[in-house]
TISEDREN-319245 format. One record per residue (C-alpha): residue number from 1; residue in one letter; y negated, z negated, x. Coordinates in steps of 0.02 Angstrom, whole numbers, plus 50000, padded with zeros to 5 digits. Example, Ala and Ser with C-alpha at 12.3 -4.5 7.8 and 13.67 -1.06 7.14 Angstrom:
residues 2
REC   num   residuo       y       z       x
REC     1         A   50225   49610   50615
REC     2         S   50053   49643   50684
//
This chain:
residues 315
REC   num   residuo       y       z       x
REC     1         X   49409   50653   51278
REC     2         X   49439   50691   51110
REC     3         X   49563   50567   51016
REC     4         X   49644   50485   50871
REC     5         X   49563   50294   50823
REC     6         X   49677   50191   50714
REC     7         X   49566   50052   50620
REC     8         X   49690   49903   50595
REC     9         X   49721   49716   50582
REC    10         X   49916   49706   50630
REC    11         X   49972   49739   50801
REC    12         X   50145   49720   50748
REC    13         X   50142   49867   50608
REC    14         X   50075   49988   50750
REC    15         X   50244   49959   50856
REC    16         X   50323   50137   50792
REC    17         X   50163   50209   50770
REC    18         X   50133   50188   50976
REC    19         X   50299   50262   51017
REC    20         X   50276   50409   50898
REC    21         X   50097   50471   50981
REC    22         X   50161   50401   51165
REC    23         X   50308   50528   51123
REC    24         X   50187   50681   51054
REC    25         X   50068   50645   51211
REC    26         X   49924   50644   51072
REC    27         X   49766   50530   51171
REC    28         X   49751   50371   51035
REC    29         X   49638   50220   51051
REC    30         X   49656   50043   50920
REC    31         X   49534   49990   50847
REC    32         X   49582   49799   50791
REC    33         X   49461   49742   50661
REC    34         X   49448   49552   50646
REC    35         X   49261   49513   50743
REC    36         X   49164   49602   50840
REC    37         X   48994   49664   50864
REC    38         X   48943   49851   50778
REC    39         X   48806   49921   50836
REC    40         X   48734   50055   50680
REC    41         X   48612   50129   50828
REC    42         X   48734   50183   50936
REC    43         X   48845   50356   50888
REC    44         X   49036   50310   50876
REC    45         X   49155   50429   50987
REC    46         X   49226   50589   50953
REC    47         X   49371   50606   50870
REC    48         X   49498   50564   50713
REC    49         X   49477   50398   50643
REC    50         X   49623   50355   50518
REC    51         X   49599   50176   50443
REC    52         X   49759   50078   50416
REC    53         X   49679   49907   50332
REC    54         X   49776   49805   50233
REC    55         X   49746   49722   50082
REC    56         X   49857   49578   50144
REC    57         X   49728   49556   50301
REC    58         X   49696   49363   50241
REC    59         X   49891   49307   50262
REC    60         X   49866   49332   50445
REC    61         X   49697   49244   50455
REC    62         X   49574   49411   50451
REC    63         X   49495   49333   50311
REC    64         X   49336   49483   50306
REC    65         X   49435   49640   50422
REC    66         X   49411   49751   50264
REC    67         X   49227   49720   50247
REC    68         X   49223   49742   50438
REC    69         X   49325   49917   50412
REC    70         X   49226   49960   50278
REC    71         X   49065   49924   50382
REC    72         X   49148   50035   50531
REC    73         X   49167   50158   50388
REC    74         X   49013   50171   50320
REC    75         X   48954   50206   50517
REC    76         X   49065   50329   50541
REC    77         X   49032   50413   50380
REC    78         X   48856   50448   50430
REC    79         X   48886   50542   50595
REC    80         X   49002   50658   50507
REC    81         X   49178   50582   50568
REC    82         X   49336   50654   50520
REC    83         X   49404   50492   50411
REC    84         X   49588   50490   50366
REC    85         X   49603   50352   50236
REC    86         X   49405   50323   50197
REC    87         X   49275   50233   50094
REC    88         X   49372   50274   49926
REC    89         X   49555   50248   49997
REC    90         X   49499   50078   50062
REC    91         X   49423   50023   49898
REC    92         X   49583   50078   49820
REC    93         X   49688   49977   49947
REC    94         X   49623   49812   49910
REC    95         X   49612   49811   49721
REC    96         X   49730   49871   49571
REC    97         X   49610   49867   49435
REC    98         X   49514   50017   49545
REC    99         X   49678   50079   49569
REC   100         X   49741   50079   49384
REC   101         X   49571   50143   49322
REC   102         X   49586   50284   49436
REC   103         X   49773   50334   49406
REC   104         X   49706   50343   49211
REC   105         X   49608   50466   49265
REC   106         X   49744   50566   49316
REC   107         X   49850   50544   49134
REC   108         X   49980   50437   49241
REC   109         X   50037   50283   49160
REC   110         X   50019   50075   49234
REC   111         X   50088   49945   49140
REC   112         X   49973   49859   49008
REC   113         X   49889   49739   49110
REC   114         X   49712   49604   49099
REC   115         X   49613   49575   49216
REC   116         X   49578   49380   49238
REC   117         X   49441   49286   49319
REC   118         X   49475   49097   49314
REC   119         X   49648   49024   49295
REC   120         X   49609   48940   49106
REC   121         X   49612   49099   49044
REC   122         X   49771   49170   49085
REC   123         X   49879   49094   48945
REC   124         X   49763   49183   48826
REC   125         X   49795   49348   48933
REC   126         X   49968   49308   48927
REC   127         X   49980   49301   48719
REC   128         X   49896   49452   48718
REC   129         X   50018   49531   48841
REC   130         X   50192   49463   48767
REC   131         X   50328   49410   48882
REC   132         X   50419   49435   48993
REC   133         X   50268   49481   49088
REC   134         X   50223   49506   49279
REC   135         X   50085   49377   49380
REC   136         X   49994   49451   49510
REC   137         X   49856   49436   49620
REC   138         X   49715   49593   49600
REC   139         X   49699   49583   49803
REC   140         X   49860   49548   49876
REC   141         X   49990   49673   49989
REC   142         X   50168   49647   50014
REC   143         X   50203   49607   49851
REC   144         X   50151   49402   49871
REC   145         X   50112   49316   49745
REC   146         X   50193   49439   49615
REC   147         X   50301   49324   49484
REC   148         X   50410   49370   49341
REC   149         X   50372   49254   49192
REC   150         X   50491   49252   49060
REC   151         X   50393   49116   48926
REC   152         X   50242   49006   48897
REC   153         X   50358   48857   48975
REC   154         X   50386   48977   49143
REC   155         X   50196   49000   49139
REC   156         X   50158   48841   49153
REC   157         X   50273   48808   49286
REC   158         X   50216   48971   49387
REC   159         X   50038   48908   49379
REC   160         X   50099   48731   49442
REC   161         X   50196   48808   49597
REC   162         X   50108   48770   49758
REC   163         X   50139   48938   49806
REC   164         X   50042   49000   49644
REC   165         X   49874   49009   49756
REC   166         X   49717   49102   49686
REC   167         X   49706   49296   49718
REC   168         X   49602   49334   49866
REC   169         X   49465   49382   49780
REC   170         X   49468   49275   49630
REC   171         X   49550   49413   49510
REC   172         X   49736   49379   49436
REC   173         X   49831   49515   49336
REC   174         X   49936   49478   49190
REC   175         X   50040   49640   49173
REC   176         X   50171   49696   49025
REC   177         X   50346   49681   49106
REC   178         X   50423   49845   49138
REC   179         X   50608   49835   49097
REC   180         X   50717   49955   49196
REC   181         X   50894   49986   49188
REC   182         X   50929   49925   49374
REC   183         X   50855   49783   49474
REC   184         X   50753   49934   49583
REC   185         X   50590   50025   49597
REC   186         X   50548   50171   49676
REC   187         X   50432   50215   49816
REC   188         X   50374   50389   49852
REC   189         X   50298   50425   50031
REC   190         X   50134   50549   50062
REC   191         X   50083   50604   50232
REC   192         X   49944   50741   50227
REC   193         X   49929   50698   50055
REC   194         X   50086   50789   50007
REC   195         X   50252   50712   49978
REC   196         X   50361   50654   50103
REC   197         X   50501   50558   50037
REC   198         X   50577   50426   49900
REC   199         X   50639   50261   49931
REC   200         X   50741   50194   49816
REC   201         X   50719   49975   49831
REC   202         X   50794   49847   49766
REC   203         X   50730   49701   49698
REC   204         X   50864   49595   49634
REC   205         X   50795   49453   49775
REC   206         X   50612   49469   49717
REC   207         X   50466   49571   49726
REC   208         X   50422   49561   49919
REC   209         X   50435   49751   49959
REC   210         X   50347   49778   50115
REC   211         X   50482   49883   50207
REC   212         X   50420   49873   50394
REC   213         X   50555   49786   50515
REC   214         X   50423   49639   50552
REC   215         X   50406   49601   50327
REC   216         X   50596   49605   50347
REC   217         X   50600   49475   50475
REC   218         X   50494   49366   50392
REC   219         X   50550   49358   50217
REC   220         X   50707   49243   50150
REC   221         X   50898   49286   50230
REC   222         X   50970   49380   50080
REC   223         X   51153   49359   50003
REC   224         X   51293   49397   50133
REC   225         X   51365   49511   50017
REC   226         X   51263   49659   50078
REC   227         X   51182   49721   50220
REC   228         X   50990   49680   50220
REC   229         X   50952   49867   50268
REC   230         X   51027   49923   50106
REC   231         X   50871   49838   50015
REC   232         X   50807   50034   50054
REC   233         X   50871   50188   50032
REC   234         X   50793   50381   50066
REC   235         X   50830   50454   49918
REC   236         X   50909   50662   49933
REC   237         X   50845   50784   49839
REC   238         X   50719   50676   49758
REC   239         X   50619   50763   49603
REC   240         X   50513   50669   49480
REC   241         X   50369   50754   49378
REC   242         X   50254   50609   49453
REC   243         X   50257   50700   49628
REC   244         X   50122   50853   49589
REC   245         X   50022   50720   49495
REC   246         X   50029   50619   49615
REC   247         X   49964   50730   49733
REC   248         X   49834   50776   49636
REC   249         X   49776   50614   49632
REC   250         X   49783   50574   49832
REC   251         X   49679   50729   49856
REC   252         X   49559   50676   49706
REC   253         X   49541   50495   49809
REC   254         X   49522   50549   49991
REC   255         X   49689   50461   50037
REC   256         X   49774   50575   50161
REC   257         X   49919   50442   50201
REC   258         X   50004   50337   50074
REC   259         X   50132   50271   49949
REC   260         X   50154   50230   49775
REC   261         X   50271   50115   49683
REC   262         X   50326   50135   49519
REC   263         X   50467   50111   49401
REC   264         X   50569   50195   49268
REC   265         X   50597   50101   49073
REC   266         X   50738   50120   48985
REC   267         X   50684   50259   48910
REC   268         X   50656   50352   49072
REC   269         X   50472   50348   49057
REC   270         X   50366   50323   49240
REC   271         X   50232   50175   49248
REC   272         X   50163   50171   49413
REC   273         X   50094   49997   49471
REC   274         X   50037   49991   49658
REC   275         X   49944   50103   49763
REC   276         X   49964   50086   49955
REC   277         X   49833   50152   50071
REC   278         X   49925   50066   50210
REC   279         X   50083   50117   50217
REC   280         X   50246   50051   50308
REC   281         X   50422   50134   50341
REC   282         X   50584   50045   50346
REC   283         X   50681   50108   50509
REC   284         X   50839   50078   50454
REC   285         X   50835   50191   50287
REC   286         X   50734   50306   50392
REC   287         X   50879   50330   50541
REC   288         X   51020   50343   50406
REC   289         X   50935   50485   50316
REC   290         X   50878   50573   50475
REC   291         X   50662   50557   50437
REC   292         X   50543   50460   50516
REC   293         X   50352   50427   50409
REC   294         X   50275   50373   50578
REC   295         X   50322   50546   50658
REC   296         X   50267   50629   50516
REC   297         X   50088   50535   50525
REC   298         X   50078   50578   50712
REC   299         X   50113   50736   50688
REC   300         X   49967   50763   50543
REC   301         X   49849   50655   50619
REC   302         X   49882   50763   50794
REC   303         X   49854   50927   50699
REC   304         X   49689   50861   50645
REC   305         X   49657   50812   50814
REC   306         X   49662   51010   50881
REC   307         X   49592   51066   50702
REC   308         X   49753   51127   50657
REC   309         X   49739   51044   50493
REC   310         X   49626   51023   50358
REC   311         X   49573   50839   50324
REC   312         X   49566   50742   50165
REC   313         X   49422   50701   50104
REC   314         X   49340   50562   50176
REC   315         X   49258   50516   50015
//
């Protein structure tokens, strides 16, 4: 039988994604990408494969799943497999400097940033930069290891932090601060690649935006004074001349499923500054504004299923 395979590393991010093909009755089958064996002689099922691997992998000890899903890929690619999320969107997923040269492709803005390989050199990035500026890892997910530095003193002592580990793949960023008029971002949804929805987050308590329920549960207890749910909102009516760009752009890339952050200066200009190949829903914000980004996913990806939708390109 015909069904959809989901390529992933995280049982715990598939939770709502279960319920909303158990509740569709669409035929599914995991694919959990850590070891294994891969055999390139034999033919891989029919079906629609939609990869879901993170760039964040490594936190949970899958140090190589994205070279395994990028193997698996590759395989699939050559017997002609509908791919939701492919070669390109994977490259994308775990690196912002492919990310950022490809959004300039587009005209869409990123913050100034350098690329850095080898931790001596990022004071010199940093001069070149001005501060405040933003530290980040090139291969990261979930927004760790992201710091605001606000001088040559906080450099130091960012560098010093035990948590100030090197990047995944040996790549840090040193990015021009974007300074917006509110401690919040925004976060625009595609499914299909056409626009979904906008979250509007905040990020008064740091820079750890993965909205899931299980990201939630695992970062710090925020301040009593507000609900922790509130840290994302569905935005009504949202409209933003990114959105057709945007689009553009997923459809230029092969991602059919995704999200983009960016954020607004003071001047009301957009940078963009993550793309996420991977992407997560909080429930809460979801159930108050009456949407859900998992149904809408099993919904596409079961429309593909009985060629009732045309795929993204898998390239």
């Amino acid at each position: 039988m015909r069904r959809v395979f989901v390529i992933h590393e995280n049982n715990d991010w598939m939770v709502p994604l279960r319920r909303a093909f158990t509740a569709l009755g669409t035929p599914f089958e995991e694919w959990f990408l850590d070891h294994g064996v891969l055999d390139l002689g034999e033919a891989p099922p029919e079906g629609i494969f939609y990869n879901r691997m993170s760039a964040s992998s490594h936190t949970r000890g899958h140090e190589y799943a994205p070279e395994y899903a990028a193997a698996v890929i590759e395989w699939l690619g050559r017997h002609d497999r509908t791919i939701v999320n492919g070669r390109r969107a994977l490259q994308l997923e775990v690196s912002k400097v492919a990310q950022y040269e490809a959004l300039a492709e587009h005209g869409i803005r990123t913050p100034a940033t350098v690329a850095v390989i080898g931790r001596e050199h990022i004071p010199e990035a940093a001069r070149r930069i001005g501060y405040p500026l933003i530290l980040k890892h090139n291969r990261a997910g979930k927004g760790l290891g992201v710091r605001l530095v606000a001088s040559e003193e906080g450099l130091g002592e960012a560098l010093a932090a035990p948590e100030g580990l090197p990047p995944r793949d040996g790549i840090w960023l040193v990015q021009r601060y974007v300074r917006a008029p509110g401690s919040f971002i925004t976060r625009a949804e595609f499914v299909g690649g056409r626009f979904l929805y906008a979250v509007r987050v905040d990020t008064s308590e740091g820079f750890e935006l993965c909205p899931s329920d299980q990201c939630q549960a695992t970062n710090n207890p925020v301040s009593k004074a507000r609900l922790p749910s509130e840290k994302f909102r569905v935005i009504e009516d949202f409209s933003s001349p990114l959105v057709p760009r945007l689009e553009q752009f997923f459809a230029a890339n092969g991602i059919g499923i995704g999200a983009v952050e960016f954020v607004a200066d003071e001047t009301g200009a957009e940078f963009v500054y993550d793309v996420n190949t991977n992407t997560n829903y909080n429930a809460e914000a979801e159930r108050r504004a009456g949407v859900s980004g998992m149904g809408a996913i099993a919904h596409y990806l079961t429309r593909l299923l009985h060629a009732e939708a045309p795929a993204i390109a898998a390239e």
